[in-house]
N, C-alpha and C positions, 0 to 999 in steps of 0.2 A: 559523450554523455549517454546511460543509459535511462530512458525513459520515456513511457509512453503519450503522456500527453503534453503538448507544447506550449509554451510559454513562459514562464519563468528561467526557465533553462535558456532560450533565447535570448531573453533579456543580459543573462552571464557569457555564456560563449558566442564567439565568432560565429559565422554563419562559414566557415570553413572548419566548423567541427563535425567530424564524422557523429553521428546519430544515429542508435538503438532504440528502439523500440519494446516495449512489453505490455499486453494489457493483463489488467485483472477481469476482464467480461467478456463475453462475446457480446457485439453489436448486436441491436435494434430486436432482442428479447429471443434473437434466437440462439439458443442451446448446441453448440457444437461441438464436440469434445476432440475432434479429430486433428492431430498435430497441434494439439495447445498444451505447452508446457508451463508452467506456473512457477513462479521464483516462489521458494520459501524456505525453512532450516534444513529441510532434509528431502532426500529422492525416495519419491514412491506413488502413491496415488491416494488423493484425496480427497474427500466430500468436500463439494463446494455449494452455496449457498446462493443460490439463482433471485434476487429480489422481479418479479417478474413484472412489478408496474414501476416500479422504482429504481432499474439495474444499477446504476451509479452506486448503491449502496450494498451492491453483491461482495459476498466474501468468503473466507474460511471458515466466519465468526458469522454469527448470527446477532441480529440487529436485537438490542436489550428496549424490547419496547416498552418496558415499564420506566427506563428511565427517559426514551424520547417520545412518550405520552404526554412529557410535561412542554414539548415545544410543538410536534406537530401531531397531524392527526394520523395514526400509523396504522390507518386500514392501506394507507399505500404500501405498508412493507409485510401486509397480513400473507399473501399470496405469493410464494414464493418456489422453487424447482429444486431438487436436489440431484447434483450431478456431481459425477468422478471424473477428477482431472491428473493427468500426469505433474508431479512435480520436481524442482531441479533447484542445486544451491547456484548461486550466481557465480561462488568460486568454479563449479565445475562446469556453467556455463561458459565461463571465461576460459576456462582452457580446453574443452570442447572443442571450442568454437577459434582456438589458437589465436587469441585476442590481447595482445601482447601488453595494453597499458588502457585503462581509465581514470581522468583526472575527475570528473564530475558526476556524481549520482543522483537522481532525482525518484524519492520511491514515494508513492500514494499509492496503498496499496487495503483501503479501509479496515484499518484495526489489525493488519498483518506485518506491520514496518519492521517492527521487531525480529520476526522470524525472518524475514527477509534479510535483514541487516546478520542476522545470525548464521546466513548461508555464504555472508560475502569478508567474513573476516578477514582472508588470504585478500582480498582486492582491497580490504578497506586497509590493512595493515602498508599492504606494502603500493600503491597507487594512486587511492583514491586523492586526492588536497581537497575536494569540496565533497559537503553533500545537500541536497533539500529534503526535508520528511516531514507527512502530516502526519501529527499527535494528536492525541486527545487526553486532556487533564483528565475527565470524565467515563466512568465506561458506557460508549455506546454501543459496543460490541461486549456479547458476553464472550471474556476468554481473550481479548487485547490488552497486550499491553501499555499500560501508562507514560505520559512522557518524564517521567521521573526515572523509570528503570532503562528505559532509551536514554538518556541522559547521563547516564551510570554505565552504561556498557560503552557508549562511543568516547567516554570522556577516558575512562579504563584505557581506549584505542589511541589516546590522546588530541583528539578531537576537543574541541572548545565551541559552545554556543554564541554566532556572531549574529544573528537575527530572527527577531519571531514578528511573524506575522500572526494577526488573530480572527479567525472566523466567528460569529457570535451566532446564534439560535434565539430568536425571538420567543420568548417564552410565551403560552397561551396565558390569557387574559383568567385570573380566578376566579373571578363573578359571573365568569361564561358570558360577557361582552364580545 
């Protein structure tokens, strides 16, 4: 499997599956650009979107605080770093890196899955049998795509939706309670 943070993927394969790793952040708010390649649809270099008190929600895409105004308070996502990262499709990381077969992909890649998923067509066509992706029905990211259009492209791949999980956001109180 490729994917950087663990647990649900565990839960699916062996613990005799070999295991990749990718982040979308650097650790602990520091800014590193150095040998960090980035999965996404195409090779080159890209502005990345550094959330600097809230990294978890760092991305390609910039966080649409007008619509997550309505759940939390987004002076957490106000402050934020802008850096350039190298980036790479996962097809050409796979054969790069002479990577002969992936059965399972796991991408969270906030508001990027899309593009992601669009660099690994050659792996998804001809390897992948599974995969896990965070969507969003909503844009929290301005400029990500929907899980309707993900839905439409892997299903295009012959892909079929066997489970959703659902994350919820607690909306703030209207009466300012």
């Amino acid at each position: 499997p490729i994917s950087a943070q663990r647990g649900y993927v565990e839960r699916i394969v062996s613990s005799t599956a070999e295991q990749m790793g990718f982040e979308d952040m650097p650790h602990r708010g520091e800014i590193s650009t150095d040998d960090i390649v980035c999965l996404f649809d195409s090779e080159g270099i890209k502005k990345f979107y550094f959330v600097v008190n809230f990294p978890q929600a760092s991305s390609f895409y910039r966080i649409d605080t007008t619509f997550m105004s309505r759940f939390y308070d987004t002076r957490r996502f106000a402050r934020e770093k802008i850096t350039y990262v190298s980036t790479k499709t996962l097809d050409s990381f796979i054969e790069s890196e002479k990577i002969g077969y992936v059965d399972f992909l796991k991408v969270d890649v906030e508001g990027c899955e899309y593009n992601v998923i669009g660099g690994a067509k050659k792996t998804l066509q001809n390897s992948i049998l599974g995969l896990t992706l965070e969507v969003e029905f909503s844009h929290i990211f301005n400029g990500g795509v929907l899980f309707a259009e993900i839905d439409q492209i892997l299903r295009s791949w012959n892909f079929k939706l066997f489970d959703i999980g659902v994350g919820r956001f607690s909306r703030k109180s209207v009466s300012g309670d």
